[in-house]
ChimeraX commands (.cxc) that place a marker at each C-alpha (Angstrom):
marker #1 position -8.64,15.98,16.77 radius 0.5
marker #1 position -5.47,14.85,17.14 radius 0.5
marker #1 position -2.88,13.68,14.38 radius 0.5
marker #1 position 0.02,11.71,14.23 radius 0.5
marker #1 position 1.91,12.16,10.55 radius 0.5
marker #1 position 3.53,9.03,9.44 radius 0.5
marker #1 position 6.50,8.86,6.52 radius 0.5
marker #1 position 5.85,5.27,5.84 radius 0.5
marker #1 position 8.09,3.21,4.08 radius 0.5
marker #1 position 11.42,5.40,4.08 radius 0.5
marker #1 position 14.01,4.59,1.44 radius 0.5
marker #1 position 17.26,4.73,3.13 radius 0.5
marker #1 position 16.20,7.55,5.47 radius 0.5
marker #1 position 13.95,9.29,3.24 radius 0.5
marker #1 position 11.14,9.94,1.75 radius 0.5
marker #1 position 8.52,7.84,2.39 radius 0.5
marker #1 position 4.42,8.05,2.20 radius 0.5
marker #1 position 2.99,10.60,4.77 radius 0.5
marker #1 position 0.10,8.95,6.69 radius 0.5
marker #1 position -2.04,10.32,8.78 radius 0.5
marker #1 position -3.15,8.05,12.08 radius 0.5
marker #1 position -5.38,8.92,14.64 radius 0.5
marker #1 position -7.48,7.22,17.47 radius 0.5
marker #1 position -11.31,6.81,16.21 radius 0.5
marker #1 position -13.87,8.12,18.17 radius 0.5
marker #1 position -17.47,6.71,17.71 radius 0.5
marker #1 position -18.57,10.17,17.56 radius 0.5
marker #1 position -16.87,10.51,14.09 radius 0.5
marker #1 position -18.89,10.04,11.31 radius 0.5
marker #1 position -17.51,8.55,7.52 radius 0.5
marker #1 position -17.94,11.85,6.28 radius 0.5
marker #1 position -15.87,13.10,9.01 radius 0.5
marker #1 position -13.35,10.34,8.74 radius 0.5
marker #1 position -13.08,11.27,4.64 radius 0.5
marker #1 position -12.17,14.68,5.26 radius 0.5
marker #1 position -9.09,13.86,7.43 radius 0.5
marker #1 position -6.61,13.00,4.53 radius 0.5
marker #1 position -7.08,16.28,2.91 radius 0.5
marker #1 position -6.90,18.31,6.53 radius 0.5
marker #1 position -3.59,16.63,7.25 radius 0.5
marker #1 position -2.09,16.58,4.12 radius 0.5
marker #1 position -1.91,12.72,3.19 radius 0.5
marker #1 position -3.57,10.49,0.81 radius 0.5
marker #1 position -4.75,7.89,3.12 radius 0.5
marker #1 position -5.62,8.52,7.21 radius 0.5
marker #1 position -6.09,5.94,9.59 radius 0.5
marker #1 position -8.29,5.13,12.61 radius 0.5
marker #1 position -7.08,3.48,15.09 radius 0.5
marker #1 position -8.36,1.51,18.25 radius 0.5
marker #1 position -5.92,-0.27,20.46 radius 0.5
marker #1 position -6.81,-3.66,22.91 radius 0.5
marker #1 position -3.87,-5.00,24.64 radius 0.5
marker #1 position -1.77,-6.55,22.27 radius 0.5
marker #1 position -4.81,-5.82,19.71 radius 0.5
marker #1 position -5.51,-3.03,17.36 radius 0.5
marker #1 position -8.69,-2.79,14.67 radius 0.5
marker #1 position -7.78,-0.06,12.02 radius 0.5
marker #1 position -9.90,1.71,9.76 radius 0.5
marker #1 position -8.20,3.12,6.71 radius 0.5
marker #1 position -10.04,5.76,4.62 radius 0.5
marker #1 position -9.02,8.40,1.43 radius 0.5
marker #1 position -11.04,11.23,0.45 radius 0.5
marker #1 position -12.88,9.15,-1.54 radius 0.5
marker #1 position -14.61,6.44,1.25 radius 0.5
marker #1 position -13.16,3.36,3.60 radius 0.5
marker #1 position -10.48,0.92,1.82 radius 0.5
marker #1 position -10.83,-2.89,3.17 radius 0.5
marker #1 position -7.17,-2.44,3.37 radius 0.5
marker #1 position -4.13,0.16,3.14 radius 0.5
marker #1 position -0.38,-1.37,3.09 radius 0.5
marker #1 position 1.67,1.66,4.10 radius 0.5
marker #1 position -1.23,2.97,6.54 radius 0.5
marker #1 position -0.79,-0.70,8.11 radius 0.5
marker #1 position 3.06,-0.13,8.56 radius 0.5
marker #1 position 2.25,3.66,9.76 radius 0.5
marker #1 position -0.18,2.39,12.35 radius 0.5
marker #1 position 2.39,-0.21,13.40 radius 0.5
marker #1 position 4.86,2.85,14.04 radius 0.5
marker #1 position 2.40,4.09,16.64 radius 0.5
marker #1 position 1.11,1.47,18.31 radius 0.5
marker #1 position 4.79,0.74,18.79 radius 0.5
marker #1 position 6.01,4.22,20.05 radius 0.5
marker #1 position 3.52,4.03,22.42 radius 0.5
marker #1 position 4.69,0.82,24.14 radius 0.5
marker #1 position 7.42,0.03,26.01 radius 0.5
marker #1 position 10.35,-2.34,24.69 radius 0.5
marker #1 position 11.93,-2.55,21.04 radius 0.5
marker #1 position 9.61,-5.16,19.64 radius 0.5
marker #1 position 6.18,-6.21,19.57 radius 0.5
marker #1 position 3.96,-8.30,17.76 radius 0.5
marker #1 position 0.26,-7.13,17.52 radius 0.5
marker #1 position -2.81,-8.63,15.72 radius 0.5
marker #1 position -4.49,-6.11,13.57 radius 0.5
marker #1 position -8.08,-6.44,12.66 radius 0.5
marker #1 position -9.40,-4.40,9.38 radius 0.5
marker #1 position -12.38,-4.33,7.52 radius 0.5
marker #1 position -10.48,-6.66,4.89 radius 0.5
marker #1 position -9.72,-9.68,7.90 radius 0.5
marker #1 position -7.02,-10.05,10.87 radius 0.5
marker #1 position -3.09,-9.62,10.03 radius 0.5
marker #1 position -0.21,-10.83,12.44 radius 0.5
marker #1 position 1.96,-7.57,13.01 radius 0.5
marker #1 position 5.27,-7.27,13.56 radius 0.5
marker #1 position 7.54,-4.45,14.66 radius 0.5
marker #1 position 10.66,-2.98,16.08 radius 0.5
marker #1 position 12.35,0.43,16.99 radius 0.5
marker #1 position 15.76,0.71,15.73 radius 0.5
marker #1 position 17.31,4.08,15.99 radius 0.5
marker #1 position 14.75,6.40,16.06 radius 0.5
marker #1 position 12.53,4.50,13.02 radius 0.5
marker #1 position 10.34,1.30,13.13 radius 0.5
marker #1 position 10.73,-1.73,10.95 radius 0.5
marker #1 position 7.33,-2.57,10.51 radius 0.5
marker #1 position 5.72,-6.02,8.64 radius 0.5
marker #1 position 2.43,-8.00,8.34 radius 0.5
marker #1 position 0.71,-11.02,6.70 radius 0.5
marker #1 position -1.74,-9.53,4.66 radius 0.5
marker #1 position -3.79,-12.55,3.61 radius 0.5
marker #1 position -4.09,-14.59,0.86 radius 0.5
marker #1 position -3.71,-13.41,-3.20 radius 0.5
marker #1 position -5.42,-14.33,-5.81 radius 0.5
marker #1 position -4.26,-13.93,-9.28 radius 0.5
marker #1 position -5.84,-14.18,-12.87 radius 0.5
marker #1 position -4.87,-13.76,-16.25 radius 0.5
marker #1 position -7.10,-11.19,-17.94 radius 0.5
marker #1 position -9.68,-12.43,-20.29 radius 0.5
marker #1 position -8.53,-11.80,-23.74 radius 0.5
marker #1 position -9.04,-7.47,-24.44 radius 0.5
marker #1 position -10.38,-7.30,-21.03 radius 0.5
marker #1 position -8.09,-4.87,-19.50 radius 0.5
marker #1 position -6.88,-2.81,-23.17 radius 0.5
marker #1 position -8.78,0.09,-21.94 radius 0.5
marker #1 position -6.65,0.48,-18.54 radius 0.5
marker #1 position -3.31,-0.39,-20.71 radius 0.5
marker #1 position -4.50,2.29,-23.30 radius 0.5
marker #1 position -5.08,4.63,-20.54 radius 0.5
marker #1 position -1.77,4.21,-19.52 radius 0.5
marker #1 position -0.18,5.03,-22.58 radius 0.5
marker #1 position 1.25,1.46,-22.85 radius 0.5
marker #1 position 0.73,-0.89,-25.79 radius 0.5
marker #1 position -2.43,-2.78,-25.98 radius 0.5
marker #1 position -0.62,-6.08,-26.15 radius 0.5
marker #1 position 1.86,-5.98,-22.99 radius 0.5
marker #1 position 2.28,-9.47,-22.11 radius 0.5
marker #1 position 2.34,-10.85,-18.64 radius 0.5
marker #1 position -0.32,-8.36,-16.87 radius 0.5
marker #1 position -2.13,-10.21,-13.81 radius 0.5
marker #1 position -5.27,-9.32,-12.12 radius 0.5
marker #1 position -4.63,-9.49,-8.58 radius 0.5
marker #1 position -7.06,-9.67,-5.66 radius 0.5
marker #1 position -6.23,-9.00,-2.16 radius 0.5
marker #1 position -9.09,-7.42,-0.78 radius 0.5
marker #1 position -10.11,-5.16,-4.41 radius 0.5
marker #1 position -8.80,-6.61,-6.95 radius 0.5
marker #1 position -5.83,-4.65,-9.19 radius 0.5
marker #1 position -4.02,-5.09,-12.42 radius 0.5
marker #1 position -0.38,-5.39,-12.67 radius 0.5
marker #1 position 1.45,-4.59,-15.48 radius 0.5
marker #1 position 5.17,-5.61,-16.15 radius 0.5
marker #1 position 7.62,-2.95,-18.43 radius 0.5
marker #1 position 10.93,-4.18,-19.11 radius 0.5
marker #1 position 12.86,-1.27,-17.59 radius 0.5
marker #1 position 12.69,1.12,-14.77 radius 0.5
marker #1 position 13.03,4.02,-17.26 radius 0.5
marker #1 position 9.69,2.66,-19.04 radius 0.5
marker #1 position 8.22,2.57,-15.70 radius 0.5
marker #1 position 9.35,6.26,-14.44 radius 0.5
marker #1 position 8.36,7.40,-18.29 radius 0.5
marker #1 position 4.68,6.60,-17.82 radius 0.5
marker #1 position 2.14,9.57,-18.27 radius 0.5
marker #1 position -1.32,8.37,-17.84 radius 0.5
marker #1 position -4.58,9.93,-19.07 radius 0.5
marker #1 position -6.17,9.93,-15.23 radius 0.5
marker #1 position -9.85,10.39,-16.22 radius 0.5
marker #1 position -9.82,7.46,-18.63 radius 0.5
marker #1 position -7.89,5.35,-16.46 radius 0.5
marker #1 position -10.56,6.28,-13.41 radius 0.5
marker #1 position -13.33,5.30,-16.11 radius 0.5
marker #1 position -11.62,1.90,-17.12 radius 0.5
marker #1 position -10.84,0.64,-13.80 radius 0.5
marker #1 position -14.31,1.55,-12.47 radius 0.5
marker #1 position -15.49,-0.18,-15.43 radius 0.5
marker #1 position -13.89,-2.95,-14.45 radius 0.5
marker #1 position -14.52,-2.73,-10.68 radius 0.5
marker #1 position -10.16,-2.47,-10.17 radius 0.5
marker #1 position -9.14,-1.04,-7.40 radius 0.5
marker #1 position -6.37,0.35,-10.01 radius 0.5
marker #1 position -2.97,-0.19,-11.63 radius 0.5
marker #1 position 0.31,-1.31,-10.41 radius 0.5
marker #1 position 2.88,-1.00,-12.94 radius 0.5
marker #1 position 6.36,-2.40,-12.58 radius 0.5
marker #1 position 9.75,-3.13,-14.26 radius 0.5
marker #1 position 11.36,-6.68,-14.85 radius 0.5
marker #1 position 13.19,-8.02,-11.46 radius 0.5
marker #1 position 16.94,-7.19,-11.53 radius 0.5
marker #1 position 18.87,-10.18,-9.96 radius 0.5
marker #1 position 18.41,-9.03,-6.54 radius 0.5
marker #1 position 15.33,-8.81,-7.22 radius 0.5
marker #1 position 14.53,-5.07,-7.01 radius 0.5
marker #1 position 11.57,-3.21,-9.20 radius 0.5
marker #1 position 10.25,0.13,-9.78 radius 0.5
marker #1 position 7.27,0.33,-9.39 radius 0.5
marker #1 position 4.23,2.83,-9.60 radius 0.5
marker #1 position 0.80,2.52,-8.16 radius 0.5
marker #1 position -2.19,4.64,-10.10 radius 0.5
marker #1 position -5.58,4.43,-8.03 radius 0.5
marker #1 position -7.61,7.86,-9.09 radius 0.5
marker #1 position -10.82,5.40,-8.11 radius 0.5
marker #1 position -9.95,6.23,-4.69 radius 0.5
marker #1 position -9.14,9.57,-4.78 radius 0.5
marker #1 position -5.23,8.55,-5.56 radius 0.5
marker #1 position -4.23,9.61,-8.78 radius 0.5
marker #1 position -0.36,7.99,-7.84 radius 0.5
marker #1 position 0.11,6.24,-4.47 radius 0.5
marker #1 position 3.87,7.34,-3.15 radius 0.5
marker #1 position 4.11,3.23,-1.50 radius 0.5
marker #1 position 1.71,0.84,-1.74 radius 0.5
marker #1 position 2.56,-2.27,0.32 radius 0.5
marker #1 position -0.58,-4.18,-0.48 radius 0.5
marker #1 position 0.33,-4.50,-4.36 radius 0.5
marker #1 position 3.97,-4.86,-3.24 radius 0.5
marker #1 position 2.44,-8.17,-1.80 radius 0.5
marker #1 position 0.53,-8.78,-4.75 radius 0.5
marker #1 position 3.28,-8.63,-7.08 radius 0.5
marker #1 position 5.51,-10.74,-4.68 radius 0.5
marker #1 position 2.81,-13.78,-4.64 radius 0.5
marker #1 position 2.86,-13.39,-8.44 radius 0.5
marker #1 position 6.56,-13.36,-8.75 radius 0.5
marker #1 position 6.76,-16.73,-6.02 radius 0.5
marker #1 position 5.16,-18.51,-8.97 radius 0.5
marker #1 position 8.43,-17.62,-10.66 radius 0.5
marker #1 position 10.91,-18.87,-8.41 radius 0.5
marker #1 position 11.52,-15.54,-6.28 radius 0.5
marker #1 position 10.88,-16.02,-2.88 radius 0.5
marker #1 position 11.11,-12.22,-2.39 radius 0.5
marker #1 position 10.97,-8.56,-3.80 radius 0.5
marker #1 position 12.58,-4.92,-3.19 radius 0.5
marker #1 position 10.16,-2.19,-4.68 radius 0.5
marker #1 position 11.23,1.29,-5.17 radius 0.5
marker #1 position 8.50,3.28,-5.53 radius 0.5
marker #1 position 7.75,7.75,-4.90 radius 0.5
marker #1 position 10.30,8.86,-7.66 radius 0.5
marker #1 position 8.00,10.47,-9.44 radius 0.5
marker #1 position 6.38,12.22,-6.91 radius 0.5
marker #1 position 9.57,13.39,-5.41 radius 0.5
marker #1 position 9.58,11.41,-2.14 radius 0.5
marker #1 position 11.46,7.71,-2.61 radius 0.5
marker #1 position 9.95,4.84,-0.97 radius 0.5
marker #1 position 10.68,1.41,-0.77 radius 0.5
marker #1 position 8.81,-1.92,0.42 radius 0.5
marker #1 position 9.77,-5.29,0.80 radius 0.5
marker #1 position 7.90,-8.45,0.65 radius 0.5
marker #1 position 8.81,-11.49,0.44 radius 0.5
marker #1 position 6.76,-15.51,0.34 radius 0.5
marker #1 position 7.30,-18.35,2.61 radius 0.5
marker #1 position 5.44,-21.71,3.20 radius 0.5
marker #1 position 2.85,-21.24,6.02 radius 0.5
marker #1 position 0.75,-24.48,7.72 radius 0.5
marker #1 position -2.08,-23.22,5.92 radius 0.5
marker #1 position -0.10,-22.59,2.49 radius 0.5
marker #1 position 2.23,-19.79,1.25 radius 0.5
marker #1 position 2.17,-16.91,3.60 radius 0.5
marker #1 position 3.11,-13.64,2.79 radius 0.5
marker #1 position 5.36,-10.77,4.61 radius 0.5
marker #1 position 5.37,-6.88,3.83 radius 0.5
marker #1 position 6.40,-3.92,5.20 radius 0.5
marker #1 position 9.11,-1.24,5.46 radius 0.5
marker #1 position 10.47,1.15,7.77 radius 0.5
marker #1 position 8.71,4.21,9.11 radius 0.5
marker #1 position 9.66,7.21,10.96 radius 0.5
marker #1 position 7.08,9.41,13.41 radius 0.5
marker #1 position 7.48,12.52,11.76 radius 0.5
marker #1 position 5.30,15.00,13.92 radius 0.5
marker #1 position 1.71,15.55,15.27 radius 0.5
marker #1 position -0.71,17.74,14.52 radius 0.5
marker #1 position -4.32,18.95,16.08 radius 0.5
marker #1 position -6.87,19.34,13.23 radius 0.5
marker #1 position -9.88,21.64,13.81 radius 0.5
marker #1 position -13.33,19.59,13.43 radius 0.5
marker #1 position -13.27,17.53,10.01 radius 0.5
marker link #1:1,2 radius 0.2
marker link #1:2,3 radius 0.2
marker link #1:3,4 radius 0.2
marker link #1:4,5 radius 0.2
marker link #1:5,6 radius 0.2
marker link #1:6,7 radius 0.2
marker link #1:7,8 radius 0.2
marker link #1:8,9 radius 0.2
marker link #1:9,10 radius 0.2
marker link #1:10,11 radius 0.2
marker link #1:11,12 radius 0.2
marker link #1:12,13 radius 0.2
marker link #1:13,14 radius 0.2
marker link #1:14,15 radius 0.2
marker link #1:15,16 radius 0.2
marker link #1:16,17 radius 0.2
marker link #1:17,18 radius 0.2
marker link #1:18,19 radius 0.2
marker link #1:19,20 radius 0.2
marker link #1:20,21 radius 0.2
marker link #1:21,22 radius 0.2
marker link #1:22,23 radius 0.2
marker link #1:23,24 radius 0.2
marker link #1:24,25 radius 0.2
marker link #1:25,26 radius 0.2
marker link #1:26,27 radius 0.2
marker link #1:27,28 radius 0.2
marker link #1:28,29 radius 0.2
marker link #1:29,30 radius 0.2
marker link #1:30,31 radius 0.2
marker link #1:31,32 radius 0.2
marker link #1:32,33 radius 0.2
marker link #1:33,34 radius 0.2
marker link #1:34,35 radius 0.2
marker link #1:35,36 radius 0.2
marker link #1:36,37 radius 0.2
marker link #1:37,38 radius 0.2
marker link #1:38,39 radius 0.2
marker link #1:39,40 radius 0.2
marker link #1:40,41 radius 0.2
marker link #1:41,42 radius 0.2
marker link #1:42,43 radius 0.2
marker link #1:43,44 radius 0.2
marker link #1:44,45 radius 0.2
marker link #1:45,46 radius 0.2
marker link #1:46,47 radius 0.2
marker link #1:47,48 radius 0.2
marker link #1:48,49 radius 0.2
marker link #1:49,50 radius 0.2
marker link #1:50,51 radius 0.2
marker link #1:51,52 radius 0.2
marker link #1:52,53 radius 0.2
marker link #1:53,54 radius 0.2
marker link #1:54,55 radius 0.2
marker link #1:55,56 radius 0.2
marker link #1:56,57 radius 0.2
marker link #1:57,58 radius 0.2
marker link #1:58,59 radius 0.2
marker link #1:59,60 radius 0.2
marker link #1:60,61 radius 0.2
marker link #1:61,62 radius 0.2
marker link #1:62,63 radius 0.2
marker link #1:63,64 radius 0.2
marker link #1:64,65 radius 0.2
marker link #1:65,66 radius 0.2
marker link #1:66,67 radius 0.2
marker link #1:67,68 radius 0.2
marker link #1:68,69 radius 0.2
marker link #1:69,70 radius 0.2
marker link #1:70,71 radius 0.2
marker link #1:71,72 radius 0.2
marker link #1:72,73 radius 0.2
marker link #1:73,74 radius 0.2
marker link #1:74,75 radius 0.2
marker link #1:75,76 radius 0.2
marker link #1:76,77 radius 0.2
marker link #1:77,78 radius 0.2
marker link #1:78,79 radius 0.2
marker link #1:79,80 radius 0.2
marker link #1:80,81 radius 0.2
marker link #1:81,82 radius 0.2
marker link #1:82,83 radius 0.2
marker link #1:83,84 radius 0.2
marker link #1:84,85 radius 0.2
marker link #1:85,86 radius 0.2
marker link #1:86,87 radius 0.2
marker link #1:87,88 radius 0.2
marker link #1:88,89 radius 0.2
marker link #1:89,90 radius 0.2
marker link #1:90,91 radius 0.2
marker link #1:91,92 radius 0.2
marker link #1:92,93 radius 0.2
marker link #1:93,94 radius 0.2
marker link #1:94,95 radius 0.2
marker link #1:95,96 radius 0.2
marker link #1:96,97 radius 0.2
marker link #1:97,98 radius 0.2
marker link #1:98,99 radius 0.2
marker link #1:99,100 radius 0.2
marker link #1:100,101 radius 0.2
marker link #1:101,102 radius 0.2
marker link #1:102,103 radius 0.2
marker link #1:103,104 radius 0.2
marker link #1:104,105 radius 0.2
marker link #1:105,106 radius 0.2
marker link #1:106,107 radius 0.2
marker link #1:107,108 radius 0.2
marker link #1:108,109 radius 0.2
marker link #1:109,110 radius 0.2
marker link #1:110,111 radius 0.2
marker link #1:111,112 radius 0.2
marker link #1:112,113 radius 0.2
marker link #1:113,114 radius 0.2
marker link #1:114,115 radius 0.2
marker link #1:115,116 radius 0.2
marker link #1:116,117 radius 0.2
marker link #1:117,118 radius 0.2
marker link #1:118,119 radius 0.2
marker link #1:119,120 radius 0.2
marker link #1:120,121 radius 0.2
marker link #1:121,122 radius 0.2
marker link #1:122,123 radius 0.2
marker link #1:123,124 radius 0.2
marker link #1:124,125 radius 0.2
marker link #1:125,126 radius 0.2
marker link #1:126,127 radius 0.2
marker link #1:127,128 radius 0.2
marker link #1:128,129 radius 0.2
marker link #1:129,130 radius 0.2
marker link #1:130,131 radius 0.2
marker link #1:131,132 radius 0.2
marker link #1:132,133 radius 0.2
marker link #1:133,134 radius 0.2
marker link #1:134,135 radius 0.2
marker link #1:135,136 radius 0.2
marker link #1:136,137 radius 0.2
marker link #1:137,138 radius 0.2
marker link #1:138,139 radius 0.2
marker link #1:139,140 radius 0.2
marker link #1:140,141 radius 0.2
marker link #1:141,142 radius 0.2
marker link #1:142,143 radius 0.2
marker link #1:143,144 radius 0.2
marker link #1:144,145 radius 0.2
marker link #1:145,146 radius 0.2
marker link #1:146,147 radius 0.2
marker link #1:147,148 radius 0.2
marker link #1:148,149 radius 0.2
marker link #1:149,150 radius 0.2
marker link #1:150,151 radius 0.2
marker link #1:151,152 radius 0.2
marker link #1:152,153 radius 0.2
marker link #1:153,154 radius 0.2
marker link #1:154,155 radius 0.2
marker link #1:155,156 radius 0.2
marker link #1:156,157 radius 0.2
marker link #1:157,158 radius 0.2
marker link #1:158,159 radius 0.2
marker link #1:159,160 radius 0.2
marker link #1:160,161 radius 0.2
marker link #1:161,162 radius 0.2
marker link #1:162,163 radius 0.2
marker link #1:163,164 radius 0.2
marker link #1:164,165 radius 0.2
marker link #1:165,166 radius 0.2
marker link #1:166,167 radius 0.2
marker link #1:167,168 radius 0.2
marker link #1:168,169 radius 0.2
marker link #1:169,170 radius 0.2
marker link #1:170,171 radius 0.2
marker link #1:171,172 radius 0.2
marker link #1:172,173 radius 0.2
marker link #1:173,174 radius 0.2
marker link #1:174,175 radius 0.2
marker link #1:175,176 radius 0.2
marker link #1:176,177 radius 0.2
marker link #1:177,178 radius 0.2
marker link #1:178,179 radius 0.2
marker link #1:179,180 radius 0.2
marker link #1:180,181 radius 0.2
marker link #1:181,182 radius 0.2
marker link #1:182,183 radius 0.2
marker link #1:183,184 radius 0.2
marker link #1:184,185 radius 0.2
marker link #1:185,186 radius 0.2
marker link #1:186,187 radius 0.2
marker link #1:187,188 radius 0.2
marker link #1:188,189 radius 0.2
marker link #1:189,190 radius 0.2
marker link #1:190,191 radius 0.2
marker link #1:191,192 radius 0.2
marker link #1:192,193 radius 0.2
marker link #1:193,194 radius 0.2
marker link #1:194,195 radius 0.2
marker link #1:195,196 radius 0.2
marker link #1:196,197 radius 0.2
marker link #1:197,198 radius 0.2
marker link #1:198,199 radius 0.2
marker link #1:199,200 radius 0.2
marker link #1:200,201 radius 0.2
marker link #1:201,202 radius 0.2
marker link #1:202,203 radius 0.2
marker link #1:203,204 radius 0.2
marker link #1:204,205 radius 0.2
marker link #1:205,206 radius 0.2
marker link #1:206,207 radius 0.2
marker link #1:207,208 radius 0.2
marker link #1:208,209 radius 0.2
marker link #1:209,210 radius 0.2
marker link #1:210,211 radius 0.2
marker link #1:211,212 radius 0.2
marker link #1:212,213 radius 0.2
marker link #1:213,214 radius 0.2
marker link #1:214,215 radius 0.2
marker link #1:215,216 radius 0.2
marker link #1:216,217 radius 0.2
marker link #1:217,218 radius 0.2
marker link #1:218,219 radius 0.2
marker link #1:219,220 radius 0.2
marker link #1:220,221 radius 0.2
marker link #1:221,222 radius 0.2
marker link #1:222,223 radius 0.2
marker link #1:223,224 radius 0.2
marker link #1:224,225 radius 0.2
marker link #1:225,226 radius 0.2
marker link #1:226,227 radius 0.2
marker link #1:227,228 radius 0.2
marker link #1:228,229 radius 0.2
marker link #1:229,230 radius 0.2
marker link #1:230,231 radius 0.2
marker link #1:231,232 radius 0.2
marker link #1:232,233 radius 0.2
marker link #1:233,234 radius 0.2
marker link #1:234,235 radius 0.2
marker link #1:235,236 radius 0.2
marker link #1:236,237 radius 0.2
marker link #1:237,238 radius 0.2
marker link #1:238,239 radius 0.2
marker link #1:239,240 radius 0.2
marker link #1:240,241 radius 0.2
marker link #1:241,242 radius 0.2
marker link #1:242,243 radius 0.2
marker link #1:243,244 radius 0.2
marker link #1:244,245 radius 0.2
marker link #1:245,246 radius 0.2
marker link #1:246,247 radius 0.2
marker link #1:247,248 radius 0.2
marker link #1:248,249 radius 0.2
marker link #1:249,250 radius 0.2
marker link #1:250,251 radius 0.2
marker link #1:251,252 radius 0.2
marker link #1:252,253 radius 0.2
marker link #1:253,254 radius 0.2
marker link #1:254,255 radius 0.2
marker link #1:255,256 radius 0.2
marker link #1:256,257 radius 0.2
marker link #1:257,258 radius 0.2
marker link #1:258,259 radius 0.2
marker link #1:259,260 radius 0.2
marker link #1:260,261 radius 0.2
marker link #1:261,262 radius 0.2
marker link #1:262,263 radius 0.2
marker link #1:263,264 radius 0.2
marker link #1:264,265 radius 0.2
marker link #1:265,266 radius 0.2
marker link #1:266,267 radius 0.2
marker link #1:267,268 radius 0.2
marker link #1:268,269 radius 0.2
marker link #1:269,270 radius 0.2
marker link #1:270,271 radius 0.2
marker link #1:271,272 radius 0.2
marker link #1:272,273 radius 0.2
marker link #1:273,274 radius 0.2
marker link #1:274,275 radius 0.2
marker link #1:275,276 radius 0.2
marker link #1:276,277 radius 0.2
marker link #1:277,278 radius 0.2
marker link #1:278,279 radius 0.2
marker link #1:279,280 radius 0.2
view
């Protein structure tokens, strides 16, 4: 079984979210497929199958199949890419969660990688709906401005004022796990207040999945920037990784589409090596 790793997302260079993406095989069961992530070393692993100009992805933790996975989206990008010819391409994904228009380019050894990850939807919660998740957090119980926000599972975002009160977060995993399965979340993405740029810190806690802190995660990068269009900011810079010692950033930004607001995300990614895993 052969692996390509995958730092998606790279922050000037570095860092990034290690991915692991390899061609399916029918032969593979779910169980095998699960197993992957921990044999290469990476949260998330995913399974490609290229058509053409077409790809369908499958995108899997230890835990079971995701509808979706931003930065495995970008990482998969990064090899369909690498192994075409020419600089840029644009290639129609199809995932369990829908179809996404891909886009993507070499530049200097890296790929810039984006895609249209469908449509948001975004709630307040109902009133002490979500206190268990914020308590879990170690935030107060009254944080103003958290969102529920659907794009494929639904999440909750959570706004801090600061980066510092973002980076100084130290969550109680097993009652955060409880209170978003509770709540059927797919988990928590917490963020500062948009400098005028506007750049964030963010941090994305998903132990539901078998995640306890995702190093990028481009999907609620998207979901925060459809939140923050409402606001007059047409896009978003997220820093995310810090905390786990391996910077990433994302960028996402909202535009009008012919069938409403469309959203872009993505980052840059670098092919980092391969590897040949015994039988998962």
């Amino acid at each position: 079984m052969n692996v390509t790793i995958v730092h998606a997302c790279l922050r000037d260079g570095r860092g990034g979210s290690p991915t692991a993406v390899l061609d399916d095989k029918p032969s593979l069961t779910d169980g095998e497929r699960r197993r992957v992530p921990a044999l290469a070393g990476t949260s998330h692993a995913v399974f490609v199958t290229a058509e053409g100009s077409e790809a369908s992805l499958r995108f899997f933790t230890a835990e079971g199949e995701l509808p979706g996975c931003g930065h495995g989206t970008v990482a998969a990008l990064a090899v369909l890419a690498e192994r075409r010819d020419g600089d840029a391409h644009d290639i129609t994904l199809r995932t369990p969660g829908g179809t996404l228009d891909g886009q993507v380019a070499r530049q200097e050894g890296e790929f810039e990688a984006y895609f249209t990850p469908g449509p948001v939807t975004l709630r307040r919660p109902a009133d002490g709906e979500h206190k268990a998740v914020l308590r879990a957090l170690g935030v107060a119980e009254d944080t103003p401005g958290c969102m529920v926000a659907a794009l494929g599972r639904p999440r909750l975002l959570v706004p801090l004022p600061t980066r510092s009160a973002v980076s100084a977060l130290t969550p109680s995993l097993d009652d955060l796990r409880a209170a978003c399965d509770d709540l059927g979340l797919l988990g928590c993405y917490v963020h500062s207040a948009p400098t005028p740029e506007p750049r964030v810190a963010a941090r994305m806690f998903a132990p539901s999945i078998g995640v306890p802190e995702d190093i990028a995660n481009a999907n609620s990068t998207a979901c925060l920037a459809a939140h923050l269009s409402r606001e007059g900011l047409p896009s978003v810079t997220v820093d995310m990784g810090d905390s786990l010692g391996s910077p990433a950033t994302i960028r996402a930004g909202v535009r009008p589409g012919a069938d409403g607001r469309r959203i872009r995300v993505g980052g840059i990614a670098r092919i980092a090596r391969d590897l040949s895993l015994a039988d998962a």
